[in-house]
Structures are given as C-alpha cells and as structure tokens.
PDB file as gemmi writes it, atoms N, CA and C in Angstrom:
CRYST1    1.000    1.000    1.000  90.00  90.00  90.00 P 1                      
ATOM      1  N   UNK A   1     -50.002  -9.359   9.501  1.00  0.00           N  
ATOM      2  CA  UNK A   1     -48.611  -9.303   9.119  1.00  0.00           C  
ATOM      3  C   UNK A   1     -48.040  -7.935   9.510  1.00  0.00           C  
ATOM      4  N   UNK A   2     -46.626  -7.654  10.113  1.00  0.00           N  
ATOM      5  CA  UNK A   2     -46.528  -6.625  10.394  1.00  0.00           C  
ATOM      6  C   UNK A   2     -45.133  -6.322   9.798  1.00  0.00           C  
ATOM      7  N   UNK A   3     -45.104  -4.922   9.479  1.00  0.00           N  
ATOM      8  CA  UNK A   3     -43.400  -5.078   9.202  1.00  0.00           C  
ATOM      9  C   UNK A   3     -42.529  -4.294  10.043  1.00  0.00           C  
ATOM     10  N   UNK A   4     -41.541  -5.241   9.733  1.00  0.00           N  
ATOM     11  CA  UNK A   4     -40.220  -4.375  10.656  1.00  0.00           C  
ATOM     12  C   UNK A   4     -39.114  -3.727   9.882  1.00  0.00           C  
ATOM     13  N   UNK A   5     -38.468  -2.667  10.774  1.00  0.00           N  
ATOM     14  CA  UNK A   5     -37.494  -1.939  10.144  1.00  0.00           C  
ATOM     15  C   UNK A   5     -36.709  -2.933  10.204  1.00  0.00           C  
ATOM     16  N   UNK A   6     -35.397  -2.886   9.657  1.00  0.00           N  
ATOM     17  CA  UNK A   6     -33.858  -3.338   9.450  1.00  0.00           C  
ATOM     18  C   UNK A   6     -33.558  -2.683  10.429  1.00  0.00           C  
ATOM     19  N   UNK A   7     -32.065  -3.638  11.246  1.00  0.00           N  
ATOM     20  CA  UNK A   7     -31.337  -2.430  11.764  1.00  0.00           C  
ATOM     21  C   UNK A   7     -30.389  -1.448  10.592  1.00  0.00           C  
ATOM     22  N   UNK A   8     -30.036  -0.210  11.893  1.00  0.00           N  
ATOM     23  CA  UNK A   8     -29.115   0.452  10.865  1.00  0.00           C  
ATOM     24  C   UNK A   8     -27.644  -0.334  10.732  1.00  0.00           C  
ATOM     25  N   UNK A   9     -27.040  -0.082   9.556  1.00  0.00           N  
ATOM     26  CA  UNK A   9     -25.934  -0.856   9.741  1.00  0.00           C  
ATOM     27  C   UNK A   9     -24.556  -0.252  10.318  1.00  0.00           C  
ATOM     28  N   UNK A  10     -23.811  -1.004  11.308  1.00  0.00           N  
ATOM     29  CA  UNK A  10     -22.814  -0.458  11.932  1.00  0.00           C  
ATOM     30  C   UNK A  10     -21.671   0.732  11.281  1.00  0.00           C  
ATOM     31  N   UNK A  11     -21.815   0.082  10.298  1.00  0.00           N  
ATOM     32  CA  UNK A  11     -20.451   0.996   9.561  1.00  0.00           C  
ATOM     33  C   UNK A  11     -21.146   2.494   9.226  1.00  0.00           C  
ATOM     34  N   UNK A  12     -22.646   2.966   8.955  1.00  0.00           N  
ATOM     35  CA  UNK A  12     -22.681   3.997   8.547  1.00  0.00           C  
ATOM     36  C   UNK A  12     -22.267   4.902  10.027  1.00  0.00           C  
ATOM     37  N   UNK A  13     -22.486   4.454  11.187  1.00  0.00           N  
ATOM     38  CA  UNK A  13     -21.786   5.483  12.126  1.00  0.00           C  
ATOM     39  C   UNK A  13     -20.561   6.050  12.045  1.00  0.00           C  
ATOM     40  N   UNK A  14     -19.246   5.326  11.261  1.00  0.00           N  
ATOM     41  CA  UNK A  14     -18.055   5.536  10.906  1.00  0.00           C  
ATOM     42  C   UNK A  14     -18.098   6.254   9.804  1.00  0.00           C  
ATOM     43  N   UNK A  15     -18.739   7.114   8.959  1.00  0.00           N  
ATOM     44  CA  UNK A  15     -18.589   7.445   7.557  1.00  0.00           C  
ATOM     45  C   UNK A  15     -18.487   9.070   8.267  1.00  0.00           C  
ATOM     46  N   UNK A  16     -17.331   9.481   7.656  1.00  0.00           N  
ATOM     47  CA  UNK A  16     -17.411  10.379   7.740  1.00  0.00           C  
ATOM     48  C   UNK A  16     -16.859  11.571   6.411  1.00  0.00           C  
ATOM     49  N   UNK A  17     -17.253  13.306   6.033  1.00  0.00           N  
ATOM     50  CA  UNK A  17     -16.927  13.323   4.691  1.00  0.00           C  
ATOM     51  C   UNK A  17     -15.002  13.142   4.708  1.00  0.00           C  
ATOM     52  N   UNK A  18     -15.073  13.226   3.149  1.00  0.00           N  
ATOM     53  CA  UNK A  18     -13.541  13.197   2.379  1.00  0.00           C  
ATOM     54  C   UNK A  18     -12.864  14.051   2.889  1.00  0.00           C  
ATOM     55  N   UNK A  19     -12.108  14.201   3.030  1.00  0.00           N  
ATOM     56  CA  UNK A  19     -11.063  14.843   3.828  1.00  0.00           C  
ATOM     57  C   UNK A  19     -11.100  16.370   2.742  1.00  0.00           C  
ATOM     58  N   UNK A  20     -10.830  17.479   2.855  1.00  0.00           N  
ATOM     59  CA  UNK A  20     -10.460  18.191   1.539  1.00  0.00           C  
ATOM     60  C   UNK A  20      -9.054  17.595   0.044  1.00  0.00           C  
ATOM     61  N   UNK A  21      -9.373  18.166  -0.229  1.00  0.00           N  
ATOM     62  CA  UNK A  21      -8.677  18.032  -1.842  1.00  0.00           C  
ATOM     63  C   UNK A  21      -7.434  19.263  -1.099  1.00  0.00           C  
ATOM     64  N   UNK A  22      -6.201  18.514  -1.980  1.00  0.00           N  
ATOM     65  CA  UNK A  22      -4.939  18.973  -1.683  1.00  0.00           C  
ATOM     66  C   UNK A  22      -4.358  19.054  -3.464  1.00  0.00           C  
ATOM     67  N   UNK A  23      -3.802  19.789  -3.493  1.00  0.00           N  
ATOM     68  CA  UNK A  23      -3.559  20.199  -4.462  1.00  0.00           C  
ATOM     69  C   UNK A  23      -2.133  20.316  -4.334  1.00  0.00           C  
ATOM     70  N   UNK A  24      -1.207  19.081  -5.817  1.00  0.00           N  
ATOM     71  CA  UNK A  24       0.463  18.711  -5.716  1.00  0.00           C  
ATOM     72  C   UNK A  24       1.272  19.589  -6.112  1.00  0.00           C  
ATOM     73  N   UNK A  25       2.406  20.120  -6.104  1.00  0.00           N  
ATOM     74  CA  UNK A  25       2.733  20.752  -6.152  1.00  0.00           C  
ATOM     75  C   UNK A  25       3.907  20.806  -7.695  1.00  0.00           C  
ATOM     76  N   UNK A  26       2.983  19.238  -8.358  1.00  0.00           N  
ATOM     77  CA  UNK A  26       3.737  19.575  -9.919  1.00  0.00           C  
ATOM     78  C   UNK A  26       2.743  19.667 -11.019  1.00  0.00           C  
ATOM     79  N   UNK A  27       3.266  19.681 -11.842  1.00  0.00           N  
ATOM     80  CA  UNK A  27       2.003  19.469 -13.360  1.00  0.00           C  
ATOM     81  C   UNK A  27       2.575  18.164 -13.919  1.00  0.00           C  
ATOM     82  N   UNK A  28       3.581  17.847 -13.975  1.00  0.00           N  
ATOM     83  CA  UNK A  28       4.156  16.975 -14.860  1.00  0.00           C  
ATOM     84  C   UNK A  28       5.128  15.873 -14.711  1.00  0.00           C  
ATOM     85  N   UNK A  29       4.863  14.325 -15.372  1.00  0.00           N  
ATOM     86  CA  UNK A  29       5.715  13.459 -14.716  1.00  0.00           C  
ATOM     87  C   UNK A  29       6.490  13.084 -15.709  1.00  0.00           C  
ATOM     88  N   UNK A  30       7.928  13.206 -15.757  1.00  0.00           N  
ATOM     89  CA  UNK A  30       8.267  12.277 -17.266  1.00  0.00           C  
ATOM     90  C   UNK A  30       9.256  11.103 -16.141  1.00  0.00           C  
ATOM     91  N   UNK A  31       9.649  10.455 -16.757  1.00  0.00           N  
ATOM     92  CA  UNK A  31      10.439   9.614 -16.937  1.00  0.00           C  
ATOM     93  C   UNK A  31      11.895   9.570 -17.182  1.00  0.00           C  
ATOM     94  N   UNK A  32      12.809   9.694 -16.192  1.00  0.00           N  
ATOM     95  CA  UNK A  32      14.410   9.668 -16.028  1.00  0.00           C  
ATOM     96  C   UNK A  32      14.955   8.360 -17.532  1.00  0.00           C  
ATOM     97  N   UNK A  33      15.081   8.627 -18.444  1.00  0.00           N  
ATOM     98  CA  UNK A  33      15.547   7.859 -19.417  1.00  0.00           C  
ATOM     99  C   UNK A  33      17.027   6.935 -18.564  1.00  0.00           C  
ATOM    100  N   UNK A  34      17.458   7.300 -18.005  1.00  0.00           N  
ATOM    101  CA  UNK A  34      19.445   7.111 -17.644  1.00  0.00           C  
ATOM    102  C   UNK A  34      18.566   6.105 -16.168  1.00  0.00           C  
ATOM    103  N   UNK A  35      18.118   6.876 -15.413  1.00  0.00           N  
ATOM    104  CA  UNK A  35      17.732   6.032 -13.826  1.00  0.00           C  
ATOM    105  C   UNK A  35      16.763   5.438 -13.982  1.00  0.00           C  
ATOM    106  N   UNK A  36      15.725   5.211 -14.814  1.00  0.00           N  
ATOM    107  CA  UNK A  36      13.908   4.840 -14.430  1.00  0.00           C  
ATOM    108  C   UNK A  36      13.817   5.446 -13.747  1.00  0.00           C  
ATOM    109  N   UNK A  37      13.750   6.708 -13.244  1.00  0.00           N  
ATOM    110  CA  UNK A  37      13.410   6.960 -12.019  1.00  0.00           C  
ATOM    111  C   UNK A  37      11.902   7.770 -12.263  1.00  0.00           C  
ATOM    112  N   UNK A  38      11.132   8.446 -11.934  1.00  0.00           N  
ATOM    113  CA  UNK A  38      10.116   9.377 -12.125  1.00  0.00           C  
ATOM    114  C   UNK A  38      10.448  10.843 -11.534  1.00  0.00           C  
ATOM    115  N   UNK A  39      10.274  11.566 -12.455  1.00  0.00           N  
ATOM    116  CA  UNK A  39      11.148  12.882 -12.143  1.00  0.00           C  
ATOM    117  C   UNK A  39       9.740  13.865 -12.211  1.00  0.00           C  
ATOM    118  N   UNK A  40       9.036  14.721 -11.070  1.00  0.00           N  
ATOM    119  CA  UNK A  40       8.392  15.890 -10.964  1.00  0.00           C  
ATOM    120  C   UNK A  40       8.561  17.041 -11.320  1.00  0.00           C  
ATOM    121  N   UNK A  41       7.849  17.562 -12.435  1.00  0.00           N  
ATOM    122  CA  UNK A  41       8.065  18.580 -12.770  1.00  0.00           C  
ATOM    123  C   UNK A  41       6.760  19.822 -12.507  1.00  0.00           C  
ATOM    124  N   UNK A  42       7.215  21.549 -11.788  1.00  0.00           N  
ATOM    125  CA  UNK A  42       6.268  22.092 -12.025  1.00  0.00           C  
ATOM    126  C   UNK A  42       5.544  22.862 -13.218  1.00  0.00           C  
ATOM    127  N   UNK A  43       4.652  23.560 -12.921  1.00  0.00           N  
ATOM    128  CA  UNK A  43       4.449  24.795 -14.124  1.00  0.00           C  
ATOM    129  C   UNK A  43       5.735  25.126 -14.712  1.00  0.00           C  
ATOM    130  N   UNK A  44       6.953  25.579 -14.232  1.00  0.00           N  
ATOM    131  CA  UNK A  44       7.569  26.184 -14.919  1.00  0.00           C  
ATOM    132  C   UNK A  44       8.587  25.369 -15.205  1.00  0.00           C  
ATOM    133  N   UNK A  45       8.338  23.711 -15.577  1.00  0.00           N  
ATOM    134  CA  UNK A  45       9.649  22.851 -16.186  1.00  0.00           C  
ATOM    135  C   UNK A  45      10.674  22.629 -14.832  1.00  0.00           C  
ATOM    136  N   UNK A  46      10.962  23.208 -13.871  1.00  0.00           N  
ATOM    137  CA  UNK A  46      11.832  22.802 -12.752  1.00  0.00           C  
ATOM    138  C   UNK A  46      11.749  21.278 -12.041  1.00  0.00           C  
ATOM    139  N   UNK A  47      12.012  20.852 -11.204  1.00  0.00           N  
ATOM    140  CA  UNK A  47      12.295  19.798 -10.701  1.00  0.00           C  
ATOM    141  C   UNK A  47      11.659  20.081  -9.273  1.00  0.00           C  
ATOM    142  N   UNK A  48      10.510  19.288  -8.967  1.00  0.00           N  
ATOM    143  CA  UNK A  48       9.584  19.002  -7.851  1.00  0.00           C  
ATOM    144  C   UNK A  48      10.145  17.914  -7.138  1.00  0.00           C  
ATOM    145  N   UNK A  49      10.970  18.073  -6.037  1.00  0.00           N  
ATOM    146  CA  UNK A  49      11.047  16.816  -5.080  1.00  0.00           C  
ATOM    147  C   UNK A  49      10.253  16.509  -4.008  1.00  0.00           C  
ATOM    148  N   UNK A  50      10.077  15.420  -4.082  1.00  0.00           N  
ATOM    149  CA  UNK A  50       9.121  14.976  -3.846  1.00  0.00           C  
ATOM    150  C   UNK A  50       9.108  13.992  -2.444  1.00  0.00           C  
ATOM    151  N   UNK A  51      10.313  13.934  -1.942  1.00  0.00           N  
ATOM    152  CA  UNK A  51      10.288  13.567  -0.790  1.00  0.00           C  
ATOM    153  C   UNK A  51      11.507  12.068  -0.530  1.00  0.00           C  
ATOM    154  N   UNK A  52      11.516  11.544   0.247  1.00  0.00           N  
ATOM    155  CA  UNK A  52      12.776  10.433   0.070  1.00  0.00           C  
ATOM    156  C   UNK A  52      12.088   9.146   0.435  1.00  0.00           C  
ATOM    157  N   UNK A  53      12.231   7.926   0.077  1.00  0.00           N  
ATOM    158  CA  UNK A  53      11.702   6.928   0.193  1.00  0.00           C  
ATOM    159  C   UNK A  53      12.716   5.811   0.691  1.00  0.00           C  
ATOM    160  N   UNK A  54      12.592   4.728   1.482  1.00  0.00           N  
ATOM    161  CA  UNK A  54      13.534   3.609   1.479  1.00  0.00           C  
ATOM    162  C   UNK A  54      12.661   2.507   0.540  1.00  0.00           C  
ATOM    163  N   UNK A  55      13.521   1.632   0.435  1.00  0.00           N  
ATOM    164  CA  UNK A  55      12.808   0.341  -0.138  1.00  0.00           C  
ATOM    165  C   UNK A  55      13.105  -1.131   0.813  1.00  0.00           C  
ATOM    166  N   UNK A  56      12.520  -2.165   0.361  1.00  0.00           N  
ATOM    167  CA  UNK A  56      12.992  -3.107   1.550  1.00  0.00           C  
ATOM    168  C   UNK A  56      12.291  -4.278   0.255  1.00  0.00           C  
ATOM    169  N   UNK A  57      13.145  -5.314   1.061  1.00  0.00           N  
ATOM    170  CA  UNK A  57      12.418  -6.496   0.709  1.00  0.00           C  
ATOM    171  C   UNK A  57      12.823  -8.032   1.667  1.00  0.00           C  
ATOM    172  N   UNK A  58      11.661  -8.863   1.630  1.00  0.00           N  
ATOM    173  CA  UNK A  58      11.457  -9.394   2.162  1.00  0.00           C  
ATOM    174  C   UNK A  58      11.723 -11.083   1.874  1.00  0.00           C  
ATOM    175  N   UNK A  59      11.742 -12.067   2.517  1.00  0.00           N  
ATOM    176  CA  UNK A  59      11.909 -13.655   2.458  1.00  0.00           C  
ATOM    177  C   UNK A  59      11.248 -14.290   3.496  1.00  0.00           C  
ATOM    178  N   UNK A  60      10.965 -15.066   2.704  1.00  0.00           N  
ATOM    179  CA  UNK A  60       9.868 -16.451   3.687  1.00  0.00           C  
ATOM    180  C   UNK A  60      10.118 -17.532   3.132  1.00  0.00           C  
ATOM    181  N   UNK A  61      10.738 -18.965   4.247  1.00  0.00           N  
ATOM    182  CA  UNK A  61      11.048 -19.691   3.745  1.00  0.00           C  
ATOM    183  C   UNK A  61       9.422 -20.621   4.169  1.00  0.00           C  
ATOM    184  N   UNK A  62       9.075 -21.105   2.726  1.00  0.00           N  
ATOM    185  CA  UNK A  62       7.604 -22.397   3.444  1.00  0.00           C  
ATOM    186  C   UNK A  62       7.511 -23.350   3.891  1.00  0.00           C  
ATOM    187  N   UNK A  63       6.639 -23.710   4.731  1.00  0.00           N  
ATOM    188  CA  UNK A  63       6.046 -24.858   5.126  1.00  0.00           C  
ATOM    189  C   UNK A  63       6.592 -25.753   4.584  1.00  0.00           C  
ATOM    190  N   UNK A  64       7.490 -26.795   5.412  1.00  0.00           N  
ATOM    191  CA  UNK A  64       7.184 -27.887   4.165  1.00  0.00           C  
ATOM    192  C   UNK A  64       6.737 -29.217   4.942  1.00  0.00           C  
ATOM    193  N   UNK A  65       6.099 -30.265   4.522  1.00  0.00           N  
ATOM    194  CA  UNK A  65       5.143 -31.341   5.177  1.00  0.00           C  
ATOM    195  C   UNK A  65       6.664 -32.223   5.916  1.00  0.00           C  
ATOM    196  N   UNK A  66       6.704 -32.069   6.969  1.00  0.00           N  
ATOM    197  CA  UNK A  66       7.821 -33.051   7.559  1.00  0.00           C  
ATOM    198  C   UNK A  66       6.915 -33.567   8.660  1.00  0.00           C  
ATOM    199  N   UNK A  67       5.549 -33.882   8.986  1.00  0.00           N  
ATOM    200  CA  UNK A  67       5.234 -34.715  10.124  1.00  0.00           C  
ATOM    201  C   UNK A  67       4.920 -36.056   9.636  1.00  0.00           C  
ATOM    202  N   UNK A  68       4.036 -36.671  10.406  1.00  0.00           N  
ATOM    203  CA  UNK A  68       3.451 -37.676   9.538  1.00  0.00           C  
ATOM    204  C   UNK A  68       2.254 -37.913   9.272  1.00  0.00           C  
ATOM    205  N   UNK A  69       1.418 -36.963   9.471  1.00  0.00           N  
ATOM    206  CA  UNK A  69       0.291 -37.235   9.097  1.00  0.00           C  
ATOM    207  C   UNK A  69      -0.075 -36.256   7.618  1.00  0.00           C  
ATOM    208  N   UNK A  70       1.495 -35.776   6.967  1.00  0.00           N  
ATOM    209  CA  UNK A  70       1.419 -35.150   6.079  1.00  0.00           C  
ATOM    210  C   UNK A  70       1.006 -33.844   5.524  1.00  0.00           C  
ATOM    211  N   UNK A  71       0.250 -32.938   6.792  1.00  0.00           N  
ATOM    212  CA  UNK A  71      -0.332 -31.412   7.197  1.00  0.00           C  
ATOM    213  C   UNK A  71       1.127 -30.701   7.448  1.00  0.00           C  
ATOM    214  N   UNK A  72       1.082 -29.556   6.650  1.00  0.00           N  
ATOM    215  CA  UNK A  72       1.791 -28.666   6.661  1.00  0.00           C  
ATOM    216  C   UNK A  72       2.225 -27.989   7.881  1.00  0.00           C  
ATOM    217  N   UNK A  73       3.158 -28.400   8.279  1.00  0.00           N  
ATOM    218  CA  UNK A  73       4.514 -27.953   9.359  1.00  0.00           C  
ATOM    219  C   UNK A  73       4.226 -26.183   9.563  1.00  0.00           C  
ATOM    220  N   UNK A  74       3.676 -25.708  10.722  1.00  0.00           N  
ATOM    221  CA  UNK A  74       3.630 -24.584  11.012  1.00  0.00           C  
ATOM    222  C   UNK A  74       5.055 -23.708  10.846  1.00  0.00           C  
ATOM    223  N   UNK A  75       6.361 -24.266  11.229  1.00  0.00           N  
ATOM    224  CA  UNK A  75       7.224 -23.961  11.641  1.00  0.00           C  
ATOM    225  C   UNK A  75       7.962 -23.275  10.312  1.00  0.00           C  
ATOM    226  N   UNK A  76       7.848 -21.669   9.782  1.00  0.00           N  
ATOM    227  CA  UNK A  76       8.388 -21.017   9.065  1.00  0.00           C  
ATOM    228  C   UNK A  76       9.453 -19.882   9.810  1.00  0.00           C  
ATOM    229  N   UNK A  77      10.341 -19.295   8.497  1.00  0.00           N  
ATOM    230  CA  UNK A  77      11.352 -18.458   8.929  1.00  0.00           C  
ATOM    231  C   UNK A  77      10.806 -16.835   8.206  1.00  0.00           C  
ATOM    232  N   UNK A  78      10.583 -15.827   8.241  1.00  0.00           N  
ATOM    233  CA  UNK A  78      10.425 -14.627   7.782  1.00  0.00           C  
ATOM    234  C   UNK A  78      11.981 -14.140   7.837  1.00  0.00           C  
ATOM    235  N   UNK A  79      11.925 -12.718   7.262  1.00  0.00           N  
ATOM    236  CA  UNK A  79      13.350 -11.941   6.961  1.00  0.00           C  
ATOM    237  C   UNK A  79      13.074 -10.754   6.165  1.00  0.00           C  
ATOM    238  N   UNK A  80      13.649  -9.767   6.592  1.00  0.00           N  
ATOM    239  CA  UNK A  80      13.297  -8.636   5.918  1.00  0.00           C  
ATOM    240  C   UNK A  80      14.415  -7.481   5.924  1.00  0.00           C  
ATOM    241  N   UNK A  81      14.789  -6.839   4.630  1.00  0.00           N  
ATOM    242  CA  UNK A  81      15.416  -5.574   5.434  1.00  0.00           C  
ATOM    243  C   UNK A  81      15.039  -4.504   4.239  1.00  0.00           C  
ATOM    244  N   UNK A  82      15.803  -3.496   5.304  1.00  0.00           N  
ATOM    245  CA  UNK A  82      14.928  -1.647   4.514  1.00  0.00           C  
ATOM    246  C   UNK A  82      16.218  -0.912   4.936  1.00  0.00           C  
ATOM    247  N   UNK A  83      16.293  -0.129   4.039  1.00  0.00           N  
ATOM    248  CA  UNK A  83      16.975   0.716   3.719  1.00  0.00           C  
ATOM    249  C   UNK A  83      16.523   2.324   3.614  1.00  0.00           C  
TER     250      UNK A  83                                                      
END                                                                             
C-alpha cells in the first residue's frame, strides 16, 4: 500500500497577507434625530464627513409563463436609476 500526497489546493497560491489596518478618522456615530441620517463625529465632538454617496434603485419586471409548454418565458425587462 502506498500513500500519496494531496494536491496543493489552487486557492492557497492567491492568499495573500491583510492589507494594513487604517485607522477612521472619527470616534463616534450618533444618529441625526430630524434626517436619519448617521452623523461622524471626532475626538473633539466636531463633524467628520465622510464622503458623498448616490443611491439608486432598481425594477425587474418577471417571467411570466406565456408559451405552451408552460416553462417560464426568458423574455424580461430590467431598469435602474442613480443619482
């Protein structure tokens, strides 16, 4: 009987370390009571901005069975917009 190694597995060639640690530039998150919004605060109580974001959202109309063998109709619409 003889034994064999395993191969090695592909993915450990891709590992590489963690990037360094970054350190944010607030201490503290409260909560905009008036906007929901999330408001950054540093060490010294000021206001950390934090950068600008858009939002978007999206629509898909589905499948619906119109052949005849009753299998779901490939033929969909997507839609999207961002701001």
């Amino acid at each position: 009987m003889s034994i064999t190694t395993a191969p090695r597995p592909w993915g450990l060639d891709r590992l590489r370390p963690y990037p360094s640690v970054t350190v944010e530039p607030y201490t503290t998150v409260i909560l905009d009571p008036d906007t929901q919004v999330a408001v950054f605060l540093d060490q010294d109580g000021l206001v950390v901005e934090m950068g600008k974001h858009g939002t978007s959202k999206g629509t898909e109309t589905r499948p619906e069975s119109t052949n005849q063998d009753s299998r779901n109709d490939s033929d969909h619409d997507q839609d999207s917009e961002q701001d």
